[in-house]
C-alpha positions as CSV (number, residue, x, y, z in Angstrom):
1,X,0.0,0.0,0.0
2,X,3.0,2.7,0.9
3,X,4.0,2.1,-3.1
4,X,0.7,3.1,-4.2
5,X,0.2,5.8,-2.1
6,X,3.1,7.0,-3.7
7,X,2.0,6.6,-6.3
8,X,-0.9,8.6,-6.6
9,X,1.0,11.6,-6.3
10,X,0.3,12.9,-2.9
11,X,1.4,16.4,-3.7
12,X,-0.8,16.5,-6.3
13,X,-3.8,15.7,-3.7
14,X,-2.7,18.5,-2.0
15,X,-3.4,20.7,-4.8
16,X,-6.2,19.5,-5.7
17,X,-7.6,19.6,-2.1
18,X,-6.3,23.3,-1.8
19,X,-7.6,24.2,-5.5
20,X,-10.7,22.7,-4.4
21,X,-11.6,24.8,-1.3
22,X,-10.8,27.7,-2.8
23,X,-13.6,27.2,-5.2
24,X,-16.0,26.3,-2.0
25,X,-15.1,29.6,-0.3
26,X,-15.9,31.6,-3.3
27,X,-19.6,31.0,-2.6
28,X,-18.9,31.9,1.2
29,X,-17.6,35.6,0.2
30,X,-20.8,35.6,-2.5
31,X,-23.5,35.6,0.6
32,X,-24.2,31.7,0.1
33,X,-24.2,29.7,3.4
34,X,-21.5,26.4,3.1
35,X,-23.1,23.2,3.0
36,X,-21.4,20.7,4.9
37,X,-22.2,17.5,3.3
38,X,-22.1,18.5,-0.1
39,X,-18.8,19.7,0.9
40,X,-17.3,17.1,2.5
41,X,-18.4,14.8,-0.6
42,X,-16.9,16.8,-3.5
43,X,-13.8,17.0,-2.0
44,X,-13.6,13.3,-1.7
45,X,-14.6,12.9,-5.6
46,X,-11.9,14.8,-6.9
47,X,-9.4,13.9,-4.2
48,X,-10.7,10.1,-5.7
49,X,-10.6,11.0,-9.3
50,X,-6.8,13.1,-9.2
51,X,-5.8,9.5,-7.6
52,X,-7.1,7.4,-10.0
53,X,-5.6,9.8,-12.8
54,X,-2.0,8.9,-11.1
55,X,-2.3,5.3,-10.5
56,X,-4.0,4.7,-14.1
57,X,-1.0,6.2,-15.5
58,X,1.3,3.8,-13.8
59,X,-1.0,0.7,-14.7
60,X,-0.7,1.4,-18.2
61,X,3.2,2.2,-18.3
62,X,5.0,0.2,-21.0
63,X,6.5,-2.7,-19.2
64,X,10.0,-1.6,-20.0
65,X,9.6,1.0,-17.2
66,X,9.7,0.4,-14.0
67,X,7.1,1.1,-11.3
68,X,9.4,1.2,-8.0
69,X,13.4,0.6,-7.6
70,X,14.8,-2.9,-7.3
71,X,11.2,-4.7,-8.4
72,X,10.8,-8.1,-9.5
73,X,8.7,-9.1,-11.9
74,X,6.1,-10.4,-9.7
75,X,6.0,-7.7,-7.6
76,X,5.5,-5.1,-10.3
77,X,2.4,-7.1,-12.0
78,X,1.2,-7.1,-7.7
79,X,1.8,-3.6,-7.7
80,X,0.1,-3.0,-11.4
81,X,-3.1,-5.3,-10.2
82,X,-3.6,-3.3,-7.2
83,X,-3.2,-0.3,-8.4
84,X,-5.8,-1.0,-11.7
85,X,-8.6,-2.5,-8.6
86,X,-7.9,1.0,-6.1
87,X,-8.9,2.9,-9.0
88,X,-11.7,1.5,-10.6
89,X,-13.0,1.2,-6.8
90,X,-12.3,4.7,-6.8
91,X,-14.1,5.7,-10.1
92,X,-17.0,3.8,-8.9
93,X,-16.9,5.7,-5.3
94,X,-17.0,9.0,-7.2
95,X,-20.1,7.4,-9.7
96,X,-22.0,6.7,-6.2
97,X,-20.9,10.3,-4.7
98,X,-22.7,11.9,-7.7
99,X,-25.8,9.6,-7.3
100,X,-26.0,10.5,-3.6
101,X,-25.8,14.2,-4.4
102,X,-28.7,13.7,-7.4
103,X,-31.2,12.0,-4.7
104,X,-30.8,14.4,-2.6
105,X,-31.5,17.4,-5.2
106,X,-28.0,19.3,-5.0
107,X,-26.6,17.8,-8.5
108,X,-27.3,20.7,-11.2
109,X,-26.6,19.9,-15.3
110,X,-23.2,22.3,-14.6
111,X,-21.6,20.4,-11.7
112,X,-23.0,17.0,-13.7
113,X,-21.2,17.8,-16.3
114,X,-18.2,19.0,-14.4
115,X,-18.0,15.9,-12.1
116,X,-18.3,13.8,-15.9
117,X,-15.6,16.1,-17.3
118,X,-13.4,15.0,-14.1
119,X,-13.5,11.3,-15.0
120,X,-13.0,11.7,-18.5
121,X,-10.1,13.9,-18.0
122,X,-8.6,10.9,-15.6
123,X,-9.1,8.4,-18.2
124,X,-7.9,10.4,-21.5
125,X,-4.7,11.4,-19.2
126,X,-3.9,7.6,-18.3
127,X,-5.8,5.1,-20.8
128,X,-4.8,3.6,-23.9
129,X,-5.6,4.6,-26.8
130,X,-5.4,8.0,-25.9
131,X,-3.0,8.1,-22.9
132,X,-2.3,12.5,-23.5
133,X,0.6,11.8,-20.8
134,X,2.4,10.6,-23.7
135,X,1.3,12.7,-26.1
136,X,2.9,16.1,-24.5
137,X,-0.4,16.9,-23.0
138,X,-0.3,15.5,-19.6
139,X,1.2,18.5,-17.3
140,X,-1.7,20.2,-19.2
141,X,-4.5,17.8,-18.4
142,X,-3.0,17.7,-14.9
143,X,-2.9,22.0,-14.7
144,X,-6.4,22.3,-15.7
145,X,-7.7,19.4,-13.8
146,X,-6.5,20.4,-10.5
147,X,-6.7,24.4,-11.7
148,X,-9.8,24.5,-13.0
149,X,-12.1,21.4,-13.2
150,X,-11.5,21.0,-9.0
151,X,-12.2,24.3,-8.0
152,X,-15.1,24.5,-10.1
153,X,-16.9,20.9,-8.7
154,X,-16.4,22.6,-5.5
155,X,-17.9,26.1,-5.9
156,X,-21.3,24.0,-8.3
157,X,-21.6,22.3,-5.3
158,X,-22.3,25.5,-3.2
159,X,-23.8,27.9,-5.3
160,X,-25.7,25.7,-8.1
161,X,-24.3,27.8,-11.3
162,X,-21.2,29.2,-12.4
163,X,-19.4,32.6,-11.9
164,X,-16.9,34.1,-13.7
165,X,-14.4,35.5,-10.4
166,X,-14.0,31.5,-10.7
167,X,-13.0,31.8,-14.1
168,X,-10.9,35.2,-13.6
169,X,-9.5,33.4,-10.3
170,X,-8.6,30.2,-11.6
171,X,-7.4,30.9,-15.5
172,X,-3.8,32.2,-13.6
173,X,-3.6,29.1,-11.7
174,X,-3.7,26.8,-14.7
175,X,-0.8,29.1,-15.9
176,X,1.1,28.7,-12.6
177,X,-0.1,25.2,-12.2
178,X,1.2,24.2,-15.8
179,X,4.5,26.1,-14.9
180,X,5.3,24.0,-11.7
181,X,4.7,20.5,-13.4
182,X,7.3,21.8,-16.3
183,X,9.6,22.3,-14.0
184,X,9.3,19.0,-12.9
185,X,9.9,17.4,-16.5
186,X,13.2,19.6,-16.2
187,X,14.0,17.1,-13.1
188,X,13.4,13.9,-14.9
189,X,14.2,14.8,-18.2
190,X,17.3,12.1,-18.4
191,X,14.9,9.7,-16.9
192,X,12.0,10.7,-19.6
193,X,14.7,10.3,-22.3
194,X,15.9,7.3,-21.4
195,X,12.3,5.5,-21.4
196,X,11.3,8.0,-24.7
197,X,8.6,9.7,-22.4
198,X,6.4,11.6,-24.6
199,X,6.5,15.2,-21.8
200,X,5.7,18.3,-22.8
201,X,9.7,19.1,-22.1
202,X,10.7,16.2,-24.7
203,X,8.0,17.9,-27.1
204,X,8.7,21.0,-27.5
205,X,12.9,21.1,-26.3
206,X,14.6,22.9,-23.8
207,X,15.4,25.6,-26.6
208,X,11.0,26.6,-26.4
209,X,10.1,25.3,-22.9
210,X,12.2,27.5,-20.9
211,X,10.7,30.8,-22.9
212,X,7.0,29.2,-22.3
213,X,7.8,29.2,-18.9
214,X,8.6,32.2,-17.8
215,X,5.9,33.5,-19.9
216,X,3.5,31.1,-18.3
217,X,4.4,33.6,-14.6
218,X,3.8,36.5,-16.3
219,X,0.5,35.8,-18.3
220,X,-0.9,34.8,-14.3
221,X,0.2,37.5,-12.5
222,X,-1.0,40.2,-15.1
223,X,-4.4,38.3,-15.3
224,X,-4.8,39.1,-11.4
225,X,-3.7,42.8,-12.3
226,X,-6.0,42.8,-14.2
227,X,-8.7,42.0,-12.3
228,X,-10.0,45.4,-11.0
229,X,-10.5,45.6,-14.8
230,X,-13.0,43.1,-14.8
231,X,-15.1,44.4,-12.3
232,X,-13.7,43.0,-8.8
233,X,-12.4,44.8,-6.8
234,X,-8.3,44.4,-6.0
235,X,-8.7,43.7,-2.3
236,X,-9.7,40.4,-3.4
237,X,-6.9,39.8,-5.4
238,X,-3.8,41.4,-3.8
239,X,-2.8,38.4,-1.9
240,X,-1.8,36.3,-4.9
241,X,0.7,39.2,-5.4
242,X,2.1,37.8,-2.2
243,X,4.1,34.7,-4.0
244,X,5.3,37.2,-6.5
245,X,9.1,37.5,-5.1
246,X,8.7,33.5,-5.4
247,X,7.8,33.6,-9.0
248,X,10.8,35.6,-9.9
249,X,13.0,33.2,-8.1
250,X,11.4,30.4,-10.1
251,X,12.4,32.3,-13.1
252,X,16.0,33.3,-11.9
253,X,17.1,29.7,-10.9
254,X,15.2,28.3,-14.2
255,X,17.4,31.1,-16.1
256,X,20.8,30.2,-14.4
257,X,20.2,26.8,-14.7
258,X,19.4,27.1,-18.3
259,X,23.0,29.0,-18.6
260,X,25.6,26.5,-17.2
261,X,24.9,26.7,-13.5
262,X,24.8,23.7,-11.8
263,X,21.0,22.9,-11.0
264,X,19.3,22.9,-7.0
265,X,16.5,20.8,-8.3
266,X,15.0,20.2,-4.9
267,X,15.2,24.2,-4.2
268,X,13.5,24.8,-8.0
269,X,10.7,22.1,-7.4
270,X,10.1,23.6,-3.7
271,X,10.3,27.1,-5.2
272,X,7.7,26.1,-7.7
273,X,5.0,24.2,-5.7
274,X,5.6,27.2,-3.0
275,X,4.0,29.2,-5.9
276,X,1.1,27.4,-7.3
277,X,-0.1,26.2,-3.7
278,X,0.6,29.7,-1.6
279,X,-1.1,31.8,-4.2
280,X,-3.9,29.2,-4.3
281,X,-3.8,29.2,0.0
282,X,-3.6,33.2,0.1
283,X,-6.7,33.9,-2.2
284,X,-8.6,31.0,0.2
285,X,-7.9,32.4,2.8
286,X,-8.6,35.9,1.7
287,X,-12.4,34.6,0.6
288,X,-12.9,32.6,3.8
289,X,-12.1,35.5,5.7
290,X,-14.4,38.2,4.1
């Protein structure tokens, strides 16, 4: 079980989880009470499906690769069995979670659709024929899932029908959330090589990822500075501003590391997650506050 926990990207839970309330406080700052329940079983559907998206992933790795260090064969086919029966368990928990939400008259056609669109994004990332993870697409489907799809499920879920300060909110952190999961196909770029990993990295080459990145930190930031634009106010927004020395940090070691200097990966990863989950934290906490 500790090897499929792994697995499942715990980090990425965390996002999701974070991403998540944010779009349940929205509501909360918009005059609509929380509802527990309703709550407490959307954040378990998309904390099911992000897992499921991981583990499917691994399940269908070519068999060249290896799941953990030092396997043998038997124990990787173990691993690969147990993994394939969490996650269909999984995607028939989150079925059941939508079916209890339906009887009970909270499921609207929007977060329906949303919840669907969370599934389908799981199985298009991991699954044969399709598999997008190794078609340069998976940091992308990841970003957006956790970004955008999770938040959303979780402010439906409150309020009933969309809002666009979700959208304005949450189109920067797809951008930041896209940024933090290139930097980690910098990290494993030998390793991706080696196996002929189909990353958005190998894709497009250092040469145009390391461009697309730092633009990627600017295009969120001037999106939130933009806001007061859009008709909300700035005191909403000003705490995302908070991660911004952060951001240029990311950019600066990405930079150096990009002209000869010998790379901190573990201080550019940190650096990176720092950024996607703080500015996700501060605008929570900002909304839950208000």
């Amino acid at each position: 079980m500790k090897n499929t926990f792994r697995l499942s990207r715990p980090l990425n839970l965390l996002l999701a989880a974070l991403t998540y309330i944010l779009g349940a406080s929205v509501p909360a700052y918009l005059g609509i009470p929380i509802q527990i329940i309703p709550f407490v079983l959307g954040l378990a559907s998309v904390l099911f499906s992000q897992a499921s998206m991981a583990l499917l992933g691994e399940v269908f790795r070519p068999h060249n690769e290896p799941l953990v260090d030092d396997e043998t064969p038997q124990q990787k086919e173990t691993l690969r069995n147990n993994m394939l029966y969490v996650s269909i368990g999984m995607i028939a928990t989150i079925a059941f979670i939508a079916f209890i939400i339906y009887i009970n008259s909270i499921l609207t056609l929007s977060s329906f659709l949303f919840f669907l669109s969370s599934v389908l994004l799981a199985l298009a990332y991991a699954i044969p024929p399709v598999r997008l993870m190794d078609r340069g697409f998976g940091e992308l489907i990841l970003a957006a899932h956790i970004a955008y799809v999770v938040p959303t499920i979780g402010f439906l879920l409150q309020a009933g029908e969309n809002h666009r300060l979700l959208f304005v909110l949450a189109t920067p952190l797809i951008a930041l959330g896209l940024a933090y999961f290139l930097i980690l196909n910098f990290v494993t770029f030998q390793t991706d090589q080696k196996y002929q990993r189909g990353t958005l990295l190998r894709r497009l080459t250092w040469e145009h990822a390391v461009p697309l990145h730092h633009s990627l930190i600017v295009f969120a930031y001037v999106i939130y500075a933009l806001a007061p634009m859009l008709g909300f106010s700035f005191n909403l927004i000003w705490p995302a501003f908070l991660t911004l020395p952060f951001a240029v940090f990311q950019i600066f070691q990405l930079s150096a590391i990009t002209n000869g200097s010998t790379p901190n990966w573990k201080l550019l990863t940190s650096t990176a997650l720092a950024v996607f989950g703080l500015t996700t934290y501060f605008l929570t906490l900002t909304f839950w506050l208000r």
